[in-house]
N, C-alpha and C positions, 0 to 999 in steps of 0.2 A: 733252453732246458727242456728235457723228453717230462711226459707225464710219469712214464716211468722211475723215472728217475724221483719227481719229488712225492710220489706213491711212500718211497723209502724212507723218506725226512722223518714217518712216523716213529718211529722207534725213539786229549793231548797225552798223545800216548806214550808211555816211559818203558826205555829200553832193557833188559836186563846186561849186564858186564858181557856175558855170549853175544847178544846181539849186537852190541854193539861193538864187538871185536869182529864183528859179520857184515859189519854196516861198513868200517874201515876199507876192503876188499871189493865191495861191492860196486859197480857201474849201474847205473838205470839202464833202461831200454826202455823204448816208446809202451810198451805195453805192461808194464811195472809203472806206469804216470799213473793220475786220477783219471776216470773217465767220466763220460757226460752218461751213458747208459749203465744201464746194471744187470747181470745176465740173471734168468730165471734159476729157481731150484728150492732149495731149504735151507736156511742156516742155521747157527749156533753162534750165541752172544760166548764172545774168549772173555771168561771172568780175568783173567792177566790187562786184559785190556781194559778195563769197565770201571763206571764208580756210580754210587747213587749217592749222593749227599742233599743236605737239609740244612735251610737255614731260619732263625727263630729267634722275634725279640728275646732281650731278656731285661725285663724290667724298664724296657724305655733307654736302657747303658746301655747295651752292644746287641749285636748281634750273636746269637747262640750256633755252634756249628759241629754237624755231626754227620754220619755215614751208615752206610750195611754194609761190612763187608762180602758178604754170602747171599750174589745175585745170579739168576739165569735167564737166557730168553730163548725162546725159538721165533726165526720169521721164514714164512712160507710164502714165496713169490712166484709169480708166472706174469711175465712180462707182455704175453697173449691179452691177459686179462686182470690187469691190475687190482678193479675193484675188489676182488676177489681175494687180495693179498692178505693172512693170518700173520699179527703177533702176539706174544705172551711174555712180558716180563714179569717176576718174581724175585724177593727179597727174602731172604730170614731173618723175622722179625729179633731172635737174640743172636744175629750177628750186631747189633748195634754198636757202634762206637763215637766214645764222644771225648778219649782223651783221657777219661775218669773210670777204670772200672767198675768202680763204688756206685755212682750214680748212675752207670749203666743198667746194672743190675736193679736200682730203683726202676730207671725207668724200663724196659723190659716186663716189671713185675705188675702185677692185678690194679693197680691204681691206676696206673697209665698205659700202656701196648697192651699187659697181659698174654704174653708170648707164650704161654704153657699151652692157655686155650685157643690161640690163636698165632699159631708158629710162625704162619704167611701170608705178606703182603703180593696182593696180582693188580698187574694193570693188562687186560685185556682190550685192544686196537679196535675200533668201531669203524671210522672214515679220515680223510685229512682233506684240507681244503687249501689252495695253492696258496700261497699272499706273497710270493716275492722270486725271484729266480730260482736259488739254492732254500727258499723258507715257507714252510709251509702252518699251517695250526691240524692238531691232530686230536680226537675225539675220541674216548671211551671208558671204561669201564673200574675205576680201584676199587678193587675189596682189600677193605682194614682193620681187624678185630671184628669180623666177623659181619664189617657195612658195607654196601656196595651201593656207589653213588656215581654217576656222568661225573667224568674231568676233560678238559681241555690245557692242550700243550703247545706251545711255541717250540719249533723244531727249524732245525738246521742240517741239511745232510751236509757230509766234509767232504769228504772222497770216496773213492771203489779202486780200489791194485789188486794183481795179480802179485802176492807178499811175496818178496825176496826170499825172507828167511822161516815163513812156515811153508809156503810151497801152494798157499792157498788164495783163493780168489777173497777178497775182504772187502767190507766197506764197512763205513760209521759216521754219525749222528750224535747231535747231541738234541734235547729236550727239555725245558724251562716249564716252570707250570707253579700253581699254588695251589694249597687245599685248605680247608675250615677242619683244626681235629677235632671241633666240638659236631660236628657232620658225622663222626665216627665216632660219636661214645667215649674222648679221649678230654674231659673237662675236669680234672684235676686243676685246681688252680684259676680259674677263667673266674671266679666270681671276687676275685679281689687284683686279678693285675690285666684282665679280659681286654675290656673296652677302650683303659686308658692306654695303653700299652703295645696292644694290638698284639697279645700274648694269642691269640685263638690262628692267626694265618701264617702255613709252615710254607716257606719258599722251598721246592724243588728243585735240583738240577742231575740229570740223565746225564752220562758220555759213554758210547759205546764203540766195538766195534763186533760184528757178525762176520762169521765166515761159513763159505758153500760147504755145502755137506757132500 
């Protein structure tokens, strides 16, 4: 595996009824496969293609499961010069969903997110360090209501095609990661289900895919 290649790790795709009456038709060709490089340029995170979800004791019974609909990202690569590589993903904090729109909107509100004053979540890209072939861990920056604290990611790049049916050069990744919300001002609740519970640490999980600008 190229450095290049797991540079990109930092950062299961579902068809629409079009595409996949486009898929039907469709032959591969060697250069429609995944590839082991990634060509240089700019991209754009295809929200069609993307999810941000979260996962969260609840009460010590289950686990609590929830999403953003309304993410974007840009990644800026030069394959010359890897270290060099810019991304930015972004969330809208009242895209939240969790199933409930009632409780949505609690959480959303001043208690907990506080989405009025604080529309957006950013994870800004710092470094990544190899640990495996296709897997790397990635380092940087989330601001959340308004904190901005170091995170570390468990990342997996998938593939790179040349996409049959948008006509574009693609690749994707996914990102695994945890955070402490009481780290962000977000302690509603921690003083009576916190410790025992392990109500304060939100699992993360990333899947995307970027295409060449």
């Amino acid at each position: 595996m190229t450095f290049t290649k797991t540079l990109l790790i930092a950062s299961a795709v579902t068809l629409s009824a079009m595409s996949l009456s486009a898929c039907a038709t469709f032959t591969p060709t060697p250069e429609t496969n995944a590839q082991d490089a990634v060509e240089t340029g700019n991209y754009s995170l295809d929200p069609t293609h993307a999810s941000l979800t979260f996962r969260i004791s609840h009460f010590g019974v289950s686990d609590y499961l929830g999403r953003f609909n309304t993410i974007d990202g840009t990644l800026d690569f030069d394959e010359a010069n890897p270290e060099a590589a810019k991304m930015v993903l972004t969330a809208q904090v009242d895209s939240l969903d969790v199933n409930n729109d009632s409780f949505a909107e609690t959480l959303i509100g001043e208690s907990w997110f506080d989405a009025s004053a604080h529309p957006e979540a950013r994870f800004v890209l710092n470094g990544i360090t190899q640990t495996g072939q296709d897997r790397a861990t990635a380092t940087g920056e989330l601001t959340l209501k308004g904190v901005t604290n170091p995170v570390t990611f468990d990342v997996r790049f998938i593939g790179a095609i040349n996409n049959p049916l948008t006509r574009k050069y693609t690749l994707g990744f996914e990102a695994k990661g945890s955070i402490k919300r009481s780290d962000y001002g977000i302690t509603r609740l921690l003083s009576v289900a916190g410790d025992k519970f392990d109500f304060d640490t939100v699992h993360l999980h990333f899947n995307g895919e970027f295409q060449k600008q």
